[in-house]
C-alpha positions as a printed NumPy array, in Angstrom:
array([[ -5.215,  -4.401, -16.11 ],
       [ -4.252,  -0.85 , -16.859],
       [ -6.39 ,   0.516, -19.493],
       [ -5.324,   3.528, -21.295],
       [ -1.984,   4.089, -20.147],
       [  0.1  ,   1.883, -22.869],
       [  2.483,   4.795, -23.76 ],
       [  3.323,   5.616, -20.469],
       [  4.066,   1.701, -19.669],
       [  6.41 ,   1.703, -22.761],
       [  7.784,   4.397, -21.526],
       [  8.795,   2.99 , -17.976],
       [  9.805,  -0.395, -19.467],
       [ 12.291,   1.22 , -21.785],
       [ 13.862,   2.486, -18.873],
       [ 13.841,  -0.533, -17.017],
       [ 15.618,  -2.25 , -20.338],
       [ 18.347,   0.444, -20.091],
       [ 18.889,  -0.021, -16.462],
       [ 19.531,  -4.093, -16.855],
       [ 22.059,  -2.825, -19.783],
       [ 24.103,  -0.587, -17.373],
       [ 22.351,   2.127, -18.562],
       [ 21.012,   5.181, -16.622],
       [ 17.435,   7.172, -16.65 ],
       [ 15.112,   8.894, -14.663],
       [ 11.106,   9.333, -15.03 ],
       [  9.331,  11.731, -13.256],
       [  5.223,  11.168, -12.957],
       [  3.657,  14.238, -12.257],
       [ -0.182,  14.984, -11.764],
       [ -3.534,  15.447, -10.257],
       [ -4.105,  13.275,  -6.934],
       [ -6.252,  10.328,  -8.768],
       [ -5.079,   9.96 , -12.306],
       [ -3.422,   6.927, -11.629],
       [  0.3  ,   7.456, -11.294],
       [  0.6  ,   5.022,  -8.621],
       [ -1.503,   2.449, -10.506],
       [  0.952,   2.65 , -13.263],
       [  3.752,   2.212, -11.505],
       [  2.341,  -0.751,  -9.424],
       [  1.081,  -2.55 , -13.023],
       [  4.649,  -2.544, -14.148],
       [  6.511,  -3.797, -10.596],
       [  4.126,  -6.982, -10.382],
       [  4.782,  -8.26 , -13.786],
       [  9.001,  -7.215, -13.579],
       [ 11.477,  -9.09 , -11.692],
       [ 13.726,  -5.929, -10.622],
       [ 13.988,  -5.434,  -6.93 ],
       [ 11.487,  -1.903,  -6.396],
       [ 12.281,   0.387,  -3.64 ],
       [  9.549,   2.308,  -2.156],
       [  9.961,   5.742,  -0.262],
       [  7.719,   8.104,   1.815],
       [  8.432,  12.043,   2.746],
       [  8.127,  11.92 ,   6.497],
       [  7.266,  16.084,   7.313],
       [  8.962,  15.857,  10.827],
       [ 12.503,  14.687,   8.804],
       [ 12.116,  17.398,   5.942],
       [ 14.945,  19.418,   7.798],
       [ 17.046,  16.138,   8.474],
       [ 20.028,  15.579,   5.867],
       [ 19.521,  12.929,   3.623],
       [ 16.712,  11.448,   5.662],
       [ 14.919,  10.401,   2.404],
       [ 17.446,   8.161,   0.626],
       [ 17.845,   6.636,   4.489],
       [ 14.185,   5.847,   4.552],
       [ 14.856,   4.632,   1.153],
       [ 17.881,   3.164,   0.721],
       [ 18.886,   1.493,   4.341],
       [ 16.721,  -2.017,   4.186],
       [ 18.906,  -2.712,   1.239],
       [ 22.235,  -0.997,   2.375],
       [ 24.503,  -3.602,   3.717],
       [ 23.801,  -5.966,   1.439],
       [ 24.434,  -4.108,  -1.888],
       [ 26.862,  -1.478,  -0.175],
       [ 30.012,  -3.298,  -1.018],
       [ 29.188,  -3.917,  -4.675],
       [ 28.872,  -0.608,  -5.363],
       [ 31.836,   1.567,  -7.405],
       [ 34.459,   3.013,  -4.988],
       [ 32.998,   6.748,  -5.446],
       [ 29.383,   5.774,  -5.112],
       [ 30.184,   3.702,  -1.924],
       [ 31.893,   6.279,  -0.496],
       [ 29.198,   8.828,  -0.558],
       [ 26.816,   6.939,   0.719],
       [ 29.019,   5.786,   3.559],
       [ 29.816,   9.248,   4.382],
       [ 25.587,  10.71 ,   3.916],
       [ 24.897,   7.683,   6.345],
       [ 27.913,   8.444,   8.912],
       [ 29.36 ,   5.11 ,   8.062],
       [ 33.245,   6.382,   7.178],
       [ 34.831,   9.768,   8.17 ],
       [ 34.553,  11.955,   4.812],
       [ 37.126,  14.494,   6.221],
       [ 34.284,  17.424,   6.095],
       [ 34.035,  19.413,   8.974]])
């Protein structure tokens, strides 16, 4: 159990109540190396049935386009790819080489 913390948890579960509504938000945890950001965000994906998608900054792809939402997004791609809205699909096909965007 998280001690401590209960505002931040409300906090993260209101978001997670907008996003099964349809509705967007964004958090951003900043902080000392220690204070338990991580912890906090782990205490909440046990207990909640959303699917959580975990990322890590590789320094040799900093310079590589879009290489972090490939490290994050491709073990889920082609299964939620098609369900996506026609714009949002089409970005991501074209950021992942999947369709010719028609940039040059």
């Amino acid at each position: 159990m998280l001690h401590g913390r209960q505002a931040e948890r409300t906090l993260v579960v209101k978001l997670l109540v907008g996003a099964r509504a349809g509705v967007s938000g964004a958090l951003v945890l900043r902080g000392e190396p220690g204070i338990g950001k991580t912890a906090l965000l782990e205490s909440i994906a046990t207990q909640d049935d959303m699917q959580v998608l975990r990322g890590v900054g590789i320094e040799s792809e900093a310079e590589l386009t879009f290489s972090g939402l490939h490290l994050l997004l491709r073990p889920v791609l082609s299964r939620h790819l098609p369900d996506l809205p026609g714009p949002q699909r089409q970005a991501l096909e074209g950021a992942f080489g999947l369709a010719h965007t028609g940039w040059t």
